[in-house]
PDB file of N, CA, C and O in Angstrom:
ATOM      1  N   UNK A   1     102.648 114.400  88.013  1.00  0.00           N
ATOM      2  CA  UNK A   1     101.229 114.145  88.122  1.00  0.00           C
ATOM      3  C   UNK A   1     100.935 113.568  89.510  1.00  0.00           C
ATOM      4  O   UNK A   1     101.541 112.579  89.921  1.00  0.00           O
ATOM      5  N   UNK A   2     100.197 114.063  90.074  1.00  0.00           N
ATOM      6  CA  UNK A   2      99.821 113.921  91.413  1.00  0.00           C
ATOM      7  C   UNK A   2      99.365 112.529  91.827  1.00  0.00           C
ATOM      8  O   UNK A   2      98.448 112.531  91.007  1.00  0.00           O
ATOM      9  N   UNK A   3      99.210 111.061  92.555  1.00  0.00           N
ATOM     10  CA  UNK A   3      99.054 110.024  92.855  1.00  0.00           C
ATOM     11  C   UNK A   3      97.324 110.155  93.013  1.00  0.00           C
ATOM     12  O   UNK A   3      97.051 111.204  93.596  1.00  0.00           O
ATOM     13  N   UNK A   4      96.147 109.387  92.655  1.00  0.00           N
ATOM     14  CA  UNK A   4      95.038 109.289  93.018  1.00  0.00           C
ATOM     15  C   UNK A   4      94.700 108.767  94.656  1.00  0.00           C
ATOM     16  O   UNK A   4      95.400 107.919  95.210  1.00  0.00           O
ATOM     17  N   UNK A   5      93.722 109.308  95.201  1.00  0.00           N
ATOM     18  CA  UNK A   5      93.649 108.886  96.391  1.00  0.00           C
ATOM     19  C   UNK A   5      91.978 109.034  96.802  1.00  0.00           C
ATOM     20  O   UNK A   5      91.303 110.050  96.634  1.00  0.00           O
ATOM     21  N   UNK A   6      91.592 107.958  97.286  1.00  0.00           N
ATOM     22  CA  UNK A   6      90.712 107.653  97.684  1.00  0.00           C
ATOM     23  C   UNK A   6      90.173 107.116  99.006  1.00  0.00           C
ATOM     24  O   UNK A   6      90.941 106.407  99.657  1.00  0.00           O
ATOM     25  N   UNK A   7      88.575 107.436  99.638  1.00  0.00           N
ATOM     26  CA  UNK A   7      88.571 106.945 100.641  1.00  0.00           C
ATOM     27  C   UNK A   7      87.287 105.826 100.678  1.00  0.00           C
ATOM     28  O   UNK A   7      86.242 106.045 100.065  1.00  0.00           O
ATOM     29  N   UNK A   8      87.508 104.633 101.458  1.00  0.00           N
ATOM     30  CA  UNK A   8      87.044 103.489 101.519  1.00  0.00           C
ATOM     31  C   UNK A   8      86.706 102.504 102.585  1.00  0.00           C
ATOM     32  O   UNK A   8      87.500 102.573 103.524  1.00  0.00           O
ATOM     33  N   UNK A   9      85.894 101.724 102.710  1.00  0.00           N
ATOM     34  CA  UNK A   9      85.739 100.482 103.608  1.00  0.00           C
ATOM     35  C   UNK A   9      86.635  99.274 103.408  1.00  0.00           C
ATOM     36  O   UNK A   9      86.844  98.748 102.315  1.00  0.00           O
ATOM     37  N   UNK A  10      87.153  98.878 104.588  1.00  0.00           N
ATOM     38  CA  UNK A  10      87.629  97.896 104.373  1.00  0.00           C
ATOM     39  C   UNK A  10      86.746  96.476 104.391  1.00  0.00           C
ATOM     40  O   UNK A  10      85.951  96.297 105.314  1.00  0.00           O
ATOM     41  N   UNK A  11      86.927  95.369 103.234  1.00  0.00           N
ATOM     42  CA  UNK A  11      85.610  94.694 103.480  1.00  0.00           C
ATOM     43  C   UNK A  11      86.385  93.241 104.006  1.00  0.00           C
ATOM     44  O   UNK A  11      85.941  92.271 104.621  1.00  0.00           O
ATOM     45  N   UNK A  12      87.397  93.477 103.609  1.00  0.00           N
ATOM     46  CA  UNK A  12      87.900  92.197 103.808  1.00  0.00           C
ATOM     47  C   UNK A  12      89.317  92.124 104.204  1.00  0.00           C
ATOM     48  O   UNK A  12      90.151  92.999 103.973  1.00  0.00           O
ATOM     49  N   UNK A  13      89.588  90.671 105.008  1.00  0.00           N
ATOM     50  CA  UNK A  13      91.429  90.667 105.927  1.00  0.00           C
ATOM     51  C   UNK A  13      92.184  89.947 105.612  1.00  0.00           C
ATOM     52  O   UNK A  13      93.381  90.069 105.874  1.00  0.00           O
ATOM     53  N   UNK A  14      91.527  88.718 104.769  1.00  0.00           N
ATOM     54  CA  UNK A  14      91.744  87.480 104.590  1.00  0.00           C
ATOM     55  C   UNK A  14      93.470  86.910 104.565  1.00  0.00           C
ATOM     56  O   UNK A  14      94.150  86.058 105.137  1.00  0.00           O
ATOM     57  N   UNK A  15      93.639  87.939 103.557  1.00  0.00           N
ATOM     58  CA  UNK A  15      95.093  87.682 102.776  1.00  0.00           C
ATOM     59  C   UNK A  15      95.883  88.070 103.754  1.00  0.00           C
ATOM     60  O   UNK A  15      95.409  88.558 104.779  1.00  0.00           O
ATOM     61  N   UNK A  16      97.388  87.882 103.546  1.00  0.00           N
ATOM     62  CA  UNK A  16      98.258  88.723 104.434  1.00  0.00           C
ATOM     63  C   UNK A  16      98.819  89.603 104.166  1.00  0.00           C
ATOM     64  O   UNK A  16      99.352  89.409 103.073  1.00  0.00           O
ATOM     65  N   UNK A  17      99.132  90.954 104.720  1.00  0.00           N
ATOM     66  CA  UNK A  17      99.456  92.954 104.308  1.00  0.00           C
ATOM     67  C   UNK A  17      98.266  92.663 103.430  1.00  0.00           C
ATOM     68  O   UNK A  17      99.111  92.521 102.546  1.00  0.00           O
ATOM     69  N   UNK A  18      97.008  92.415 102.757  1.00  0.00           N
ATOM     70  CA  UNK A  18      96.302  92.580 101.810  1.00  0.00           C
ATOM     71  C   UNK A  18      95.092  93.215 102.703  1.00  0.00           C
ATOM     72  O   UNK A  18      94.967  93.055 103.917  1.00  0.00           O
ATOM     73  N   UNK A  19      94.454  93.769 102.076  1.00  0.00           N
ATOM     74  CA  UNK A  19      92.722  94.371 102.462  1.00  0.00           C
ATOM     75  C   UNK A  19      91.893  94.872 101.085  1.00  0.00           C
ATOM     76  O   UNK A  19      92.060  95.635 100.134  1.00  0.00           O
ATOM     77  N   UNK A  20      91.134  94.164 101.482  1.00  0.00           N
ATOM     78  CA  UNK A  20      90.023  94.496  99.971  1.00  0.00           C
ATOM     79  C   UNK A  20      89.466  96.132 100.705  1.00  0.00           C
ATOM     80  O   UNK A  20      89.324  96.183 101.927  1.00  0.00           O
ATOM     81  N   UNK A  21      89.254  97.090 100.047  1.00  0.00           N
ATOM     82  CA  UNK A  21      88.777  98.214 100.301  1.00  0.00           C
ATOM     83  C   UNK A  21      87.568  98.438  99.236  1.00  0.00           C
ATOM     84  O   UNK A  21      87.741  98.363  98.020  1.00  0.00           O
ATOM     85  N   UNK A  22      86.394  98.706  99.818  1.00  0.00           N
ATOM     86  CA  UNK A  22      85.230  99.050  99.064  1.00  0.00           C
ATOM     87  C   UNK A  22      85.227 100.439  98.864  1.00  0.00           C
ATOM     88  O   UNK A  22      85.208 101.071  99.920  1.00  0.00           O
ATOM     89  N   UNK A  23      85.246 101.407  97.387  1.00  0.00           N
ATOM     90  CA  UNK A  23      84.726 102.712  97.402  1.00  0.00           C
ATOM     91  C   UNK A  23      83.349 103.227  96.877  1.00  0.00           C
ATOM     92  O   UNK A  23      82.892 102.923  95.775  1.00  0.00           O
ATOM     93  N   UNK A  24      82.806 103.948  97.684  1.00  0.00           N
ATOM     94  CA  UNK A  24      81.546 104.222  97.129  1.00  0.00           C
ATOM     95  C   UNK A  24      81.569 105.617  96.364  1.00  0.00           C
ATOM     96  O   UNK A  24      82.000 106.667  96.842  1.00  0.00           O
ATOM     97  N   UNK A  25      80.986 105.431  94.986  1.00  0.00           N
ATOM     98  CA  UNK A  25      80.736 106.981  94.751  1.00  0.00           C
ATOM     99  C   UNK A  25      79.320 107.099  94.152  1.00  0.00           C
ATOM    100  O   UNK A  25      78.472 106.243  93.901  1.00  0.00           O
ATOM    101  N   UNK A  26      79.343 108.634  93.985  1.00  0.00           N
ATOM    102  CA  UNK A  26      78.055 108.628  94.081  1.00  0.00           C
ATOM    103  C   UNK A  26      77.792 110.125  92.551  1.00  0.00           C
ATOM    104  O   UNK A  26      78.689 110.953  92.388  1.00  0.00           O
ATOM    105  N   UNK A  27      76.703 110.157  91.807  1.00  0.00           N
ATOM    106  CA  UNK A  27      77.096 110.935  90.747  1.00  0.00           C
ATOM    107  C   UNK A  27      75.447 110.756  90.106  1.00  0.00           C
ATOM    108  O   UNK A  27      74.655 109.833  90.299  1.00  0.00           O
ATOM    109  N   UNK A  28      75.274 112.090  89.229  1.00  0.00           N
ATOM    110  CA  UNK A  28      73.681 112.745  88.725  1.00  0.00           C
ATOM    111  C   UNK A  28      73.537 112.035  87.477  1.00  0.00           C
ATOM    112  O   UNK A  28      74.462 111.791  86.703  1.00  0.00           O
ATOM    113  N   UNK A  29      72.305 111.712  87.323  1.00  0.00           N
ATOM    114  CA  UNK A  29      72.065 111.173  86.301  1.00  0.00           C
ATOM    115  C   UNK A  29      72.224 112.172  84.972  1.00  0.00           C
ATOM    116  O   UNK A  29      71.235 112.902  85.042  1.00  0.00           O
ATOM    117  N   UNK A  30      72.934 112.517  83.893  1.00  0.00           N
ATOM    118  CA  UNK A  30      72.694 113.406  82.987  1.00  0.00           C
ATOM    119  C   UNK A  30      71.278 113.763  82.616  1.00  0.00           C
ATOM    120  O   UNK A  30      71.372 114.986  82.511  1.00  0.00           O
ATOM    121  N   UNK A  31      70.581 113.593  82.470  1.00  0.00           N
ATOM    122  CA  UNK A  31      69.196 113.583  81.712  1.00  0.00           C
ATOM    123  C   UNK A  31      68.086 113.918  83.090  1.00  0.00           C
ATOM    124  O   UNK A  31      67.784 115.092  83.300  1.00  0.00           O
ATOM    125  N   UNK A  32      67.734 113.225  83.648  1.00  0.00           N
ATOM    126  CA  UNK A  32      67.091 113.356  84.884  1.00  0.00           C
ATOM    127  C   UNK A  32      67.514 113.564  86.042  1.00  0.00           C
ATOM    128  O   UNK A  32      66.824 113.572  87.061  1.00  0.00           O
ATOM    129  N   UNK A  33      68.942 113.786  85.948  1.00  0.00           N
ATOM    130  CA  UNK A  33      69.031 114.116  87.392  1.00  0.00           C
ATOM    131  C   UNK A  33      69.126 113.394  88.856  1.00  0.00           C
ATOM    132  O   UNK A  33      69.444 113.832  89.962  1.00  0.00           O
ATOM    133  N   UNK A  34      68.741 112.180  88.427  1.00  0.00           N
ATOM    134  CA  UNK A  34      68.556 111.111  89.881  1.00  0.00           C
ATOM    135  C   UNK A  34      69.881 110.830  90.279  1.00  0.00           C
ATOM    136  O   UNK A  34      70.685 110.928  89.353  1.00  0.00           O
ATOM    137  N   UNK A  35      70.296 110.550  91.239  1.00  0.00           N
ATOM    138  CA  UNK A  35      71.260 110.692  91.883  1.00  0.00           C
ATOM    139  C   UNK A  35      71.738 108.708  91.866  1.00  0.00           C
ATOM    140  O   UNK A  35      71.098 107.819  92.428  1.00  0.00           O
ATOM    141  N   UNK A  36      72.862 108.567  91.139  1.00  0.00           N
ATOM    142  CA  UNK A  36      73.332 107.002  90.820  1.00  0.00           C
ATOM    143  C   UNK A  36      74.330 106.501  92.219  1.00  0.00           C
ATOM    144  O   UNK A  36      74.971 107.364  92.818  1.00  0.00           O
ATOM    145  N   UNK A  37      74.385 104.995  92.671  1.00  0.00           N
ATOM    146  CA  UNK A  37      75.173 104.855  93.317  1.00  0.00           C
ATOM    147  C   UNK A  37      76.019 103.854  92.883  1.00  0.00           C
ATOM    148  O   UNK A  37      75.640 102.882  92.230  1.00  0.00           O
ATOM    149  N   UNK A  38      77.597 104.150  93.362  1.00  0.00           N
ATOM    150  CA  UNK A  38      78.207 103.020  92.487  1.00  0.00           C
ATOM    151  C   UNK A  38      79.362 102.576  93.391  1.00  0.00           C
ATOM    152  O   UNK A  38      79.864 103.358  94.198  1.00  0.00           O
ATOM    153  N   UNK A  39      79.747 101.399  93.254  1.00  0.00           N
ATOM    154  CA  UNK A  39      80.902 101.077  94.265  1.00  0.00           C
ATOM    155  C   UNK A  39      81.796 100.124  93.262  1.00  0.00           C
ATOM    156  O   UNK A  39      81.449  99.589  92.209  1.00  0.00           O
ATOM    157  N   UNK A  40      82.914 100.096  93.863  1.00  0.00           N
ATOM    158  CA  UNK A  40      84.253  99.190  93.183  1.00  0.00           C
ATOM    159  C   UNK A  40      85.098  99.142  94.465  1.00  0.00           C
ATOM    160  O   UNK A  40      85.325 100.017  95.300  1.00  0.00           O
ATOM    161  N   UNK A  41      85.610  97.500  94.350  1.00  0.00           N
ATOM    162  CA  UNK A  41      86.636  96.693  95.329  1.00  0.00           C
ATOM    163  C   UNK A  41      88.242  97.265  94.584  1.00  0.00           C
ATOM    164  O   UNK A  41      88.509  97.352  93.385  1.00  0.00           O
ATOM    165  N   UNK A  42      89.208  97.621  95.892  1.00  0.00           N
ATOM    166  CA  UNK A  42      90.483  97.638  95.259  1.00  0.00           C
ATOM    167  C   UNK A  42      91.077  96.795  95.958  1.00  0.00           C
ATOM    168  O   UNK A  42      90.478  96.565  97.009  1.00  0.00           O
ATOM    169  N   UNK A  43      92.258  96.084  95.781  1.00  0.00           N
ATOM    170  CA  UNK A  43      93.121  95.557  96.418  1.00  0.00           C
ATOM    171  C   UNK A  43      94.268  96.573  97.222  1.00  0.00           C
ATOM    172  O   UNK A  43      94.608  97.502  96.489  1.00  0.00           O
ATOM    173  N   UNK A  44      94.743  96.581  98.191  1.00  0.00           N
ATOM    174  CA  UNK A  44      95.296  97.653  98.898  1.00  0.00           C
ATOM    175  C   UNK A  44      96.266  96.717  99.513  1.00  0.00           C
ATOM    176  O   UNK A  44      96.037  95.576  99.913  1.00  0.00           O
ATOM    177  N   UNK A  45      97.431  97.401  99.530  1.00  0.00           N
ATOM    178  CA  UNK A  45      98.664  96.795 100.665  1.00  0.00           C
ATOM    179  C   UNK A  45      98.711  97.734 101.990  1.00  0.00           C
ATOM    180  O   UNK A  45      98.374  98.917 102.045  1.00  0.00           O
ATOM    181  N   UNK A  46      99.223  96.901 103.072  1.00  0.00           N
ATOM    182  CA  UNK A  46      98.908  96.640 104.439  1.00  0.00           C
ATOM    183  C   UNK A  46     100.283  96.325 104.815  1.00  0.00           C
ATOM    184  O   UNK A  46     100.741  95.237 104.465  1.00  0.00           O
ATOM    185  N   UNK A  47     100.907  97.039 105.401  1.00  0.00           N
ATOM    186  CA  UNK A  47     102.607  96.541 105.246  1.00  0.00           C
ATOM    187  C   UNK A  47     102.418  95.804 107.006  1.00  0.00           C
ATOM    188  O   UNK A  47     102.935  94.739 107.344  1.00  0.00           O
ATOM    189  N   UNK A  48     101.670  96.581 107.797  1.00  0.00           N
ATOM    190  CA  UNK A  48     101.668  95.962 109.010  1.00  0.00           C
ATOM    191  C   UNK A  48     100.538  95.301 109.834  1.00  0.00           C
ATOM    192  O   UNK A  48     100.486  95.031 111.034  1.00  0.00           O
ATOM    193  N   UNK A  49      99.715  95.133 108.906  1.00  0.00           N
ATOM    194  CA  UNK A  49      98.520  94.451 108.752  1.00  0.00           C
ATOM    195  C   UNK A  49      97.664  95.365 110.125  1.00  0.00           C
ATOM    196  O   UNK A  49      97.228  94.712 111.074  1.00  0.00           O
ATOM    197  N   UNK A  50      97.535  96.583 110.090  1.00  0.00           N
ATOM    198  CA  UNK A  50      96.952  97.093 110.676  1.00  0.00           C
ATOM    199  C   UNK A  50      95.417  97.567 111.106  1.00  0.00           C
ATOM    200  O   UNK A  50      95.103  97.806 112.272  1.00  0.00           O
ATOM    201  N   UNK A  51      94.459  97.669 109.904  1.00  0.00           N
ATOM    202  CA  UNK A  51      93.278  97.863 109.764  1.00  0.00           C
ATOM    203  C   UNK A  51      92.388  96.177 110.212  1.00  0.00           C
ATOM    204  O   UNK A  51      92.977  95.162 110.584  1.00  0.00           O
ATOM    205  N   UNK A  52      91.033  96.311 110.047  1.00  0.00           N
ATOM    206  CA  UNK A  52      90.518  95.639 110.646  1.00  0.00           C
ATOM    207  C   UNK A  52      89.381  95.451 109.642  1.00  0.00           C
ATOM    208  O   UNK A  52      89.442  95.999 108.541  1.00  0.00           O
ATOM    209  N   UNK A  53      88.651  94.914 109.893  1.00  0.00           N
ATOM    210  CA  UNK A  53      87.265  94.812 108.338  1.00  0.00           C
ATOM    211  C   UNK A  53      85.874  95.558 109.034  1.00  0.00           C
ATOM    212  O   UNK A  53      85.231  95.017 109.934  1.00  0.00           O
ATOM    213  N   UNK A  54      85.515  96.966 108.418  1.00  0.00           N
ATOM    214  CA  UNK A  54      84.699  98.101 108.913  1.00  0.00           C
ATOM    215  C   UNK A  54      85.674  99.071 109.212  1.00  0.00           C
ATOM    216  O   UNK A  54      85.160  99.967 109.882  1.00  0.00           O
ATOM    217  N   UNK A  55      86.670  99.229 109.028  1.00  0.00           N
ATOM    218  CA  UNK A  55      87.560 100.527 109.301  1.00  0.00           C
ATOM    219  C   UNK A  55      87.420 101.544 107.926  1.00  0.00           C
ATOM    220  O   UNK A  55      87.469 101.118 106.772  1.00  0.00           O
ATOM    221  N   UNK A  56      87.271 102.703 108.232  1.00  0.00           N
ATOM    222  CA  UNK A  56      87.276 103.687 106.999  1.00  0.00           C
ATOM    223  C   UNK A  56      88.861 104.097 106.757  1.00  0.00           C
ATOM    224  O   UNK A  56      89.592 104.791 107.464  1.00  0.00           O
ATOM    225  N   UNK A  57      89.143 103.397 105.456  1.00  0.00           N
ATOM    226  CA  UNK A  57      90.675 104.119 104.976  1.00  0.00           C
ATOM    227  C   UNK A  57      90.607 104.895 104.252  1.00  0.00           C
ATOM    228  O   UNK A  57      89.522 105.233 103.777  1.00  0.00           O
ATOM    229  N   UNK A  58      92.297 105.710 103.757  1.00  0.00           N
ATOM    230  CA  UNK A  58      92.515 106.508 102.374  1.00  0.00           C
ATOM    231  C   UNK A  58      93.612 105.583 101.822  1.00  0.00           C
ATOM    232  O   UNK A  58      94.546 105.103 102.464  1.00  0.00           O
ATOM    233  N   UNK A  59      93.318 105.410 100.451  1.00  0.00           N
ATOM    234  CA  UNK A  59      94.062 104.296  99.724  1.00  0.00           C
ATOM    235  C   UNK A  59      94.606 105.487  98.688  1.00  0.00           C
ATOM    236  O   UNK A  59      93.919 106.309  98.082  1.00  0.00           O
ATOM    237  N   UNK A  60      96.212 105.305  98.674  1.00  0.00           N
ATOM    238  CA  UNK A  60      96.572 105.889  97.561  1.00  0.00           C
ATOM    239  C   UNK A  60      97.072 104.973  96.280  1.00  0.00           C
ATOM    240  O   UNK A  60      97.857 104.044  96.473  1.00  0.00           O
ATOM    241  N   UNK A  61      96.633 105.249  95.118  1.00  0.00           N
ATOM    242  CA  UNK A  61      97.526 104.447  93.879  1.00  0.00           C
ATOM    243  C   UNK A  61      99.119 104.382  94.055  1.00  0.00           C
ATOM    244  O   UNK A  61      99.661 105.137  94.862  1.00  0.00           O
ATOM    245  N   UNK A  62      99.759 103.598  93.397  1.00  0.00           N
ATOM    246  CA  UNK A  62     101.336 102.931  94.034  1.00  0.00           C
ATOM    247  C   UNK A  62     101.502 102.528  92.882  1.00  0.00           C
ATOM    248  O   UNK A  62     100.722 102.556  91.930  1.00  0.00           O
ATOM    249  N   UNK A  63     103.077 101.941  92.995  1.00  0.00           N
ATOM    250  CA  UNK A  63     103.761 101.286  91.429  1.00  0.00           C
ATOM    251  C   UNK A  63     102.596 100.046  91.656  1.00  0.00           C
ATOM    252  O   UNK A  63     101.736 100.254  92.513  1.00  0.00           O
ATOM    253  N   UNK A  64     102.568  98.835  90.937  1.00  0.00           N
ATOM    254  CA  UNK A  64     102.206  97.589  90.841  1.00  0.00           C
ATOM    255  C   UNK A  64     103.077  96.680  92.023  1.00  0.00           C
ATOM    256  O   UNK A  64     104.252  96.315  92.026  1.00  0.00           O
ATOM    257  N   UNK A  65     102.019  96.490  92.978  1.00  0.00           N
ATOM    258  CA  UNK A  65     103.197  95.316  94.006  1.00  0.00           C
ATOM    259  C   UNK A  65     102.623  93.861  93.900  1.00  0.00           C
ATOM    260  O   UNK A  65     102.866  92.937  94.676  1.00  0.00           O
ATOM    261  N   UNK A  66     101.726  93.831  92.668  1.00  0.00           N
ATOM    262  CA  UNK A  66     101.295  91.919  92.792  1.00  0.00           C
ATOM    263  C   UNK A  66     100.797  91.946  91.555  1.00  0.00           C
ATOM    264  O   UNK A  66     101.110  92.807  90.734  1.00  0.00           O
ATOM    265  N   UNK A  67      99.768  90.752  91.278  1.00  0.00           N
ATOM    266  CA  UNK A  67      99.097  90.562  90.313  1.00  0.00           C
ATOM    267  C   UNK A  67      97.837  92.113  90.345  1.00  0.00           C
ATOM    268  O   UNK A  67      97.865  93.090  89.597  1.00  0.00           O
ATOM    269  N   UNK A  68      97.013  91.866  91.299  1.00  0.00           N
ATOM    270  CA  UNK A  68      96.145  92.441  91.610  1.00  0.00           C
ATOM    271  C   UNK A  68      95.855  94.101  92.331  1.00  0.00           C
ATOM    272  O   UNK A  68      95.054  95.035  92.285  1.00  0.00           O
ATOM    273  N   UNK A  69      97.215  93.639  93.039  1.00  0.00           N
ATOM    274  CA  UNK A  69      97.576  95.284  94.142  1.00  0.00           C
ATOM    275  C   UNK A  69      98.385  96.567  93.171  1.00  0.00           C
ATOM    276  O   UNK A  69      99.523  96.576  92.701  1.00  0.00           O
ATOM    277  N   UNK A  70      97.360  97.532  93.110  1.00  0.00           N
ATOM    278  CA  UNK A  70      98.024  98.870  92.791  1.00  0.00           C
ATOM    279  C   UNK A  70      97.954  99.842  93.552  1.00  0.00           C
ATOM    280  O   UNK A  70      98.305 100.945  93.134  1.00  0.00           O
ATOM    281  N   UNK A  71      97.373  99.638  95.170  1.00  0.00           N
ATOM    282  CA  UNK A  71      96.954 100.553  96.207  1.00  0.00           C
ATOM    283  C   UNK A  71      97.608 100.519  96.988  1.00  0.00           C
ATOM    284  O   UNK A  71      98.255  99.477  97.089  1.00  0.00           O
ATOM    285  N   UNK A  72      97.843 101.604  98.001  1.00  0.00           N
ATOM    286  CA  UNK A  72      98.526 101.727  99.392  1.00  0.00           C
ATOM    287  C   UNK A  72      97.757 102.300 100.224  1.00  0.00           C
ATOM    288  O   UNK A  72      97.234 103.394 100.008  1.00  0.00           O
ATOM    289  N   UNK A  73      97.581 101.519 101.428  1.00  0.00           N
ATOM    290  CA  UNK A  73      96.609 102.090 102.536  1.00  0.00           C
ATOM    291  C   UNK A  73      97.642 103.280 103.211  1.00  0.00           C
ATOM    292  O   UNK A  73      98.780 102.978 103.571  1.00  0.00           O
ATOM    293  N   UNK A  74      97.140 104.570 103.328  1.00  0.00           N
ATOM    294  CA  UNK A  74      98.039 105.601 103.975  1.00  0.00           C
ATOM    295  C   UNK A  74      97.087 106.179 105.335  1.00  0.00           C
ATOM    296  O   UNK A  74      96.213 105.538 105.919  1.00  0.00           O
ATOM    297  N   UNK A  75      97.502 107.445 105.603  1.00  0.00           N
ATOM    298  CA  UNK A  75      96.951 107.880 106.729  1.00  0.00           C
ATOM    299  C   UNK A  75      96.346 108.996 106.759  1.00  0.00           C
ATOM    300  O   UNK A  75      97.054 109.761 106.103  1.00  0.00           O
ATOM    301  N   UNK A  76      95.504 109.508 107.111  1.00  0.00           N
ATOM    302  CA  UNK A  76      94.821 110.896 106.670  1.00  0.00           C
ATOM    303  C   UNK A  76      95.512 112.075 106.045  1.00  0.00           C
ATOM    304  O   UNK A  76      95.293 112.823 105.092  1.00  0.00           O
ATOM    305  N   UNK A  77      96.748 111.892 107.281  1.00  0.00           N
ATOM    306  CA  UNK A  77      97.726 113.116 106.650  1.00  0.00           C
ATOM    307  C   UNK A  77      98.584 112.953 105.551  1.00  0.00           C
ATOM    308  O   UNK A  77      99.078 113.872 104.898  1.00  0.00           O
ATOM    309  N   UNK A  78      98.739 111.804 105.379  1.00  0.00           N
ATOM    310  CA  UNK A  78      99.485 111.464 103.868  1.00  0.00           C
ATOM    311  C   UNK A  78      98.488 111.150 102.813  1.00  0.00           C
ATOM    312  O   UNK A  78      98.833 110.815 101.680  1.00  0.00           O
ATOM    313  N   UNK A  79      97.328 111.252 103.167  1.00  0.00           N
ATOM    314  CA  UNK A  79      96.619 111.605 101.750  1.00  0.00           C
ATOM    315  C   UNK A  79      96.215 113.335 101.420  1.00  0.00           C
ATOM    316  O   UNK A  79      95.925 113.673 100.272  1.00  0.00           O
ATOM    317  N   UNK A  80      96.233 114.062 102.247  1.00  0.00           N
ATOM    318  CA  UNK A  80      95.859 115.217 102.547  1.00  0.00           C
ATOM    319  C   UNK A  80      97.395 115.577 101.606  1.00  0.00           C
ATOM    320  O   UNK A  80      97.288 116.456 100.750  1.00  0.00           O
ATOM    321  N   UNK A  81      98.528 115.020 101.751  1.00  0.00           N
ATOM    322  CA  UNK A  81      99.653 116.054 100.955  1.00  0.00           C
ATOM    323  C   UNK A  81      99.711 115.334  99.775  1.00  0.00           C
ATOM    324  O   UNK A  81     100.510 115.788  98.956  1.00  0.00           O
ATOM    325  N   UNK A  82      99.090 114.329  99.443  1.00  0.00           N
ATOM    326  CA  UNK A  82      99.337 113.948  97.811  1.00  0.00           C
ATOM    327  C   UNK A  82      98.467 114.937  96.563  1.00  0.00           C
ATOM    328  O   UNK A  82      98.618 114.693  95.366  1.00  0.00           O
TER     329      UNK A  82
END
């Protein structure tokens, strides 16, 4: 089964290898049609603390590396082959 992968804002640096990543999606209302907007925070690992807060990432799902972290920040081309 293929790994989920997503793309996101980074909103936050605070932690260390950590980055909060914001995803936005976006989806039709069944009934009327209006167009809904919706966002959710992931926790993402950062092995070299590289990104910055306003950088657009691709976060792929990963084993469990904390309480909170099930994400891995990757790179265009390694989300492109998952």
């Amino acid at each position: 089964m293929p790994k989920k992968v997503m793309k996101g804002v980074v909103v936050s640096r605070k932690a260390d290898k950590t980055a909060v990543v914001r995803v936005d999606r976006t989806s039709k209302h069944p009934l009327f049609g209006k167009t809904l907007y919706s966002s959710k925070k992931f926790y993402a690992h950062d092995e070299a603390n590289s990104v910055q807060e306003g950088d657009t990432v691709w976060i792929m799902e990963s084993k469990p590396i904390s309480k909170l972290k099930r994400w891995v920040i990757v790179t265009e081309a390694q989300a492109n082959q998952a």
